[in-house]
LOVOSE-328137 format. One record per atom (N, C-alpha, C): residue in one letter; atom name; x, y, z. Coordinates in steps of 0.001 Angstrom, whole numbers. Layout:
LOVOSE-328137
- A;CA;X;Y;Z .
...
This chain:
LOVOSE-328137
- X;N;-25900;-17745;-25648 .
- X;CA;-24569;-18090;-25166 .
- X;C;-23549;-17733;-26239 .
- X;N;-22206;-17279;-25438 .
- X;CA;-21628;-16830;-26218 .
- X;C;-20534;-18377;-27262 .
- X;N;-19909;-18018;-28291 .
- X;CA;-18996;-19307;-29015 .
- X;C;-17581;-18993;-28280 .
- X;N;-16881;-19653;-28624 .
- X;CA;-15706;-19805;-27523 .
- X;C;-15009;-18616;-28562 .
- X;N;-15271;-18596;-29554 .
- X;CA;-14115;-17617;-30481 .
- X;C;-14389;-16091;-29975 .
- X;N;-16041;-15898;-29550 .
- X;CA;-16768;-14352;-28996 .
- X;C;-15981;-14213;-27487 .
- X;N;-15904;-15253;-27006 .
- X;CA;-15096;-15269;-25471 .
- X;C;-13513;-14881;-25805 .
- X;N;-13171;-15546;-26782 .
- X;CA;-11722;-15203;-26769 .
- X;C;-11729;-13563;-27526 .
- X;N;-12280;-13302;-28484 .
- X;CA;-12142;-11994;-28922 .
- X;C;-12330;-10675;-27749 .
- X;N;-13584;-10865;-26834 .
- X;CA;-13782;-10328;-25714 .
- X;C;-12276;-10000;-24447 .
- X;N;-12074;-11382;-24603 .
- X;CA;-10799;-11541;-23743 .
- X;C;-9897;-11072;-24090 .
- X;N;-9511;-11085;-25382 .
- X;CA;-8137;-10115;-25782 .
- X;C;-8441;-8892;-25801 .
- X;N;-9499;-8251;-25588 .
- X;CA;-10256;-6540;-25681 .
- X;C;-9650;-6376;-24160 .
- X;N;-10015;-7146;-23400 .
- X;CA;-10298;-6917;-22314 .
- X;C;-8362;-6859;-22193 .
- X;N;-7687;-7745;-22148 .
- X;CA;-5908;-7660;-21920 .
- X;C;-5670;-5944;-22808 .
- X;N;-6116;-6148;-23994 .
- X;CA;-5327;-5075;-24318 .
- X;C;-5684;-3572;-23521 .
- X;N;-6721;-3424;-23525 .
- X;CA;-7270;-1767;-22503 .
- X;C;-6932;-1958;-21159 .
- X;N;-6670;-3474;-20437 .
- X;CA;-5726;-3390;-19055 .
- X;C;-4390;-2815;-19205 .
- X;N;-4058;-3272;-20534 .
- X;CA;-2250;-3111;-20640 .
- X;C;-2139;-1518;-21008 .
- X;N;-2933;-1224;-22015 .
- X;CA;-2682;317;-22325 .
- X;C;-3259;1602;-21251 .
- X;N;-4353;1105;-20001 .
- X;CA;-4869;1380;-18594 .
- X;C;-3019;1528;-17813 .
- X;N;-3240;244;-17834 .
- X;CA;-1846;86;-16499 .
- X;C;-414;124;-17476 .
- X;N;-224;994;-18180 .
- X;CA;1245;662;-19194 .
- X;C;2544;1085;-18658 .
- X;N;2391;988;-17531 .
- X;CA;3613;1513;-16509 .
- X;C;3842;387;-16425 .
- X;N;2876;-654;-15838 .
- X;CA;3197;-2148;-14875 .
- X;C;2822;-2909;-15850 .
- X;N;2575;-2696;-17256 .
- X;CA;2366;-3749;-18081 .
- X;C;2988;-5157;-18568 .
- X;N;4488;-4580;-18058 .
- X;CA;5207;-5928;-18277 .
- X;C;5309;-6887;-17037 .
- X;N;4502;-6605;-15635 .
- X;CA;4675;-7568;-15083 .
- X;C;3475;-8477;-15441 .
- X;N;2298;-8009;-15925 .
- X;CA;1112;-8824;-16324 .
- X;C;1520;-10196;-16626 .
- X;N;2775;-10517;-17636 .
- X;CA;2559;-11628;-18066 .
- X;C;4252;-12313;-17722 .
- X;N;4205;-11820;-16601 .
- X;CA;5987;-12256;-15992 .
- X;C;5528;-13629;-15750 .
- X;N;5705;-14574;-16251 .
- X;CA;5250;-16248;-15821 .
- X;C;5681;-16635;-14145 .
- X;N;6757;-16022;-13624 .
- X;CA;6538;-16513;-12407 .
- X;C;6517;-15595;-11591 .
- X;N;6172;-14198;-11753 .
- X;CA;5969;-13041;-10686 .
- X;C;4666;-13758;-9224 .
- X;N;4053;-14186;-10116 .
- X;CA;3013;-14863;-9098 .
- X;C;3371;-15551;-7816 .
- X;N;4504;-16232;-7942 .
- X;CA;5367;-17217;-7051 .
- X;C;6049;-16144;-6222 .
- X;N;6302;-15208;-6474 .
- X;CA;7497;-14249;-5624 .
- X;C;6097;-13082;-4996 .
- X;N;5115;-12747;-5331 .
- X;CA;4126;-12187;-5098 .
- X;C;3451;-13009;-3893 .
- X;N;3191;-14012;-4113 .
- X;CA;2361;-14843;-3217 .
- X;C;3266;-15511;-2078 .
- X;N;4830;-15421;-2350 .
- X;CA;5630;-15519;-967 .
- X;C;5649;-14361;7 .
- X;N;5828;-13320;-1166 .
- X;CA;6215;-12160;-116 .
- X;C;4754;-11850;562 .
- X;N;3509;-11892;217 .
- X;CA;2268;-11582;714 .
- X;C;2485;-12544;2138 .
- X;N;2442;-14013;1874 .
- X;CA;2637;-15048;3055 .
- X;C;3807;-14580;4153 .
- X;N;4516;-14358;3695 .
- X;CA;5359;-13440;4962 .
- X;C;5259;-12604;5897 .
- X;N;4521;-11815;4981 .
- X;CA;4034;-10568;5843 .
- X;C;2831;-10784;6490 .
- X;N;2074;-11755;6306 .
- X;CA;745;-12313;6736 .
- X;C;1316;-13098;8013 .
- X;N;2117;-14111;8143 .
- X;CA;2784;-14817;8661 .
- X;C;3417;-13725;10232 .
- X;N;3895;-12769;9967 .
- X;CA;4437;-11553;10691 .
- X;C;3292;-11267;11430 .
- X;N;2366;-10864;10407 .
- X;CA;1051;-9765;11321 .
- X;C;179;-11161;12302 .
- X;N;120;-12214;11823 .
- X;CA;-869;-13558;12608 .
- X;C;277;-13964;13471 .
- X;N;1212;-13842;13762 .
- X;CA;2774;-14568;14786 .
- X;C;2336;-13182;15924 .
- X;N;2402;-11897;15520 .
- X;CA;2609;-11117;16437 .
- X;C;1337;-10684;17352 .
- X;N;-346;-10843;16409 .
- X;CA;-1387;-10552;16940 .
- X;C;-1597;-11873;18039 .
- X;N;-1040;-13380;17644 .
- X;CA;-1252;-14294;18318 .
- X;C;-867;-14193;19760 .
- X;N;357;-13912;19421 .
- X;CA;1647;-13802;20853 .
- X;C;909;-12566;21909 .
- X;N;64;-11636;21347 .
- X;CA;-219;-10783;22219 .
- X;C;-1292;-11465;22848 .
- X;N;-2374;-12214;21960 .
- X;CA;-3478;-12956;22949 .
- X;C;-4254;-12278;22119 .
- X;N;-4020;-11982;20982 .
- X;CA;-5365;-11461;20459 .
- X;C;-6074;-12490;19048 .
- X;N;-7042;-12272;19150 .
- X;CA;-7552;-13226;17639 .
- X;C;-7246;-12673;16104 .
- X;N;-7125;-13682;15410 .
- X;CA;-7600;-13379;13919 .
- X;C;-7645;-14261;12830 .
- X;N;-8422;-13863;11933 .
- X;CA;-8684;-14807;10909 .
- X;C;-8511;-14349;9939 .
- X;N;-7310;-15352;8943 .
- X;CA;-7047;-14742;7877 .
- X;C;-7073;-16208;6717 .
- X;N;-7419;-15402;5928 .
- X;CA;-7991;-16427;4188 .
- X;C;-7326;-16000;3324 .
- X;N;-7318;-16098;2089 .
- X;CA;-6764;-16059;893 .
- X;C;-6142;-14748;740 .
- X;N;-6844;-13542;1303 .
- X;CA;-6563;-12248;555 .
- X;C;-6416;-11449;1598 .
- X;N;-6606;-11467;3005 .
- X;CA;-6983;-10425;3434 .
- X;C;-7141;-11412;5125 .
- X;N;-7545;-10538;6403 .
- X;CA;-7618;-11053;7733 .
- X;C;-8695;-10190;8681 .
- X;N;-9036;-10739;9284 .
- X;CA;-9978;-10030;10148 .
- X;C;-9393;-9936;11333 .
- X;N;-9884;-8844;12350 .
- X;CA;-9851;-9062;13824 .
- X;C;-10541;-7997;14057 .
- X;N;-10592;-7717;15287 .
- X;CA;-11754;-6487;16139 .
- X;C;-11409;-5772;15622 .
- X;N;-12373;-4732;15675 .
- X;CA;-12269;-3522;14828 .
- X;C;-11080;-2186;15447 .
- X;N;-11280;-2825;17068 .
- X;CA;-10137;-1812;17497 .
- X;C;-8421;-2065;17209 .
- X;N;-8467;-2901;16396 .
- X;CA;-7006;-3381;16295 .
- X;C;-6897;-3382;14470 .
- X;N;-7353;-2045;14353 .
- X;CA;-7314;-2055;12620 .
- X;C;-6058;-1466;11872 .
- X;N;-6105;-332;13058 .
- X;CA;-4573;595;12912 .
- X;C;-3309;69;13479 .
- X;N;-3517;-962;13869 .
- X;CA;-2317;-1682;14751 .
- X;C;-2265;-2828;13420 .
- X;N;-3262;-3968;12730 .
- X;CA;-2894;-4384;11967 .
- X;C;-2566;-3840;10858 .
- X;N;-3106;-2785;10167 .
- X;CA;-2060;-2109;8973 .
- X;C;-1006;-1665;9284 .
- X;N;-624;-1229;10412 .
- X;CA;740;-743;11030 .
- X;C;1955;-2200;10801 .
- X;N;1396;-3410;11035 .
- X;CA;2095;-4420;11075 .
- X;C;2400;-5055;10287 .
- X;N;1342;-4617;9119 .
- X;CA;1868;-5176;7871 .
- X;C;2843;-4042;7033 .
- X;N;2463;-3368;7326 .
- X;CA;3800;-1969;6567 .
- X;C;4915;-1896;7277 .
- X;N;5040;-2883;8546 .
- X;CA;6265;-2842;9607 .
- X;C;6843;-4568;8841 .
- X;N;5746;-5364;8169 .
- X;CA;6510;-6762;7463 .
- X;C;6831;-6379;5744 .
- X;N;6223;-4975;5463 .
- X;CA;6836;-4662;4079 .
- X;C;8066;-3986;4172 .
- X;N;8233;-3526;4914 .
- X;CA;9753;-2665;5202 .
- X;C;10723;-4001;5449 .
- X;N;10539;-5016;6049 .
- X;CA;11544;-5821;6304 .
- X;C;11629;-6713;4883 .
């Protein structure tokens, strides 16, 4: 097992080759409340695509990250969520 100091040394390896990987978007990594404006705007557009699949009569199930429904309604739900990112 590793000591908590091998975890933290690991862990800062690991931030720094994300940040110098992604150094375009590096400064949102540690925006303290990007998370809050990220996780509204996701719920919105989730909110959009489950309001409009409902109203038609169709099913779906959606969790933390992501939603299911029949497979024939795959191009109609990415369509609906790029129709709740435009707004």
């Amino acid at each position: 097992m590793q000591s908590l100091d091998q975890v933290h040394t690991v862990a800062k390896e690991i931030v720094k080759l994300l940040t110098e990987k992604n150094h375009k978007i590096k400064d949102y990594f540690f925006h303290p409340e990007l998370w809050k404006t990220l996780q509204n705007y996701e719920s919105r557009m989730m909110v959009h695509v489950i309001k409009t699949l409902v109203n038609t009569g169709e099913a779906i199930l959606s969790w933390y990250d992501g939603a299911l429904t029949a497979t024939r309604l795959k191009r109609e739900r990415k369509s609906l969520m790029l129709e709740a990112k435009a707004d």
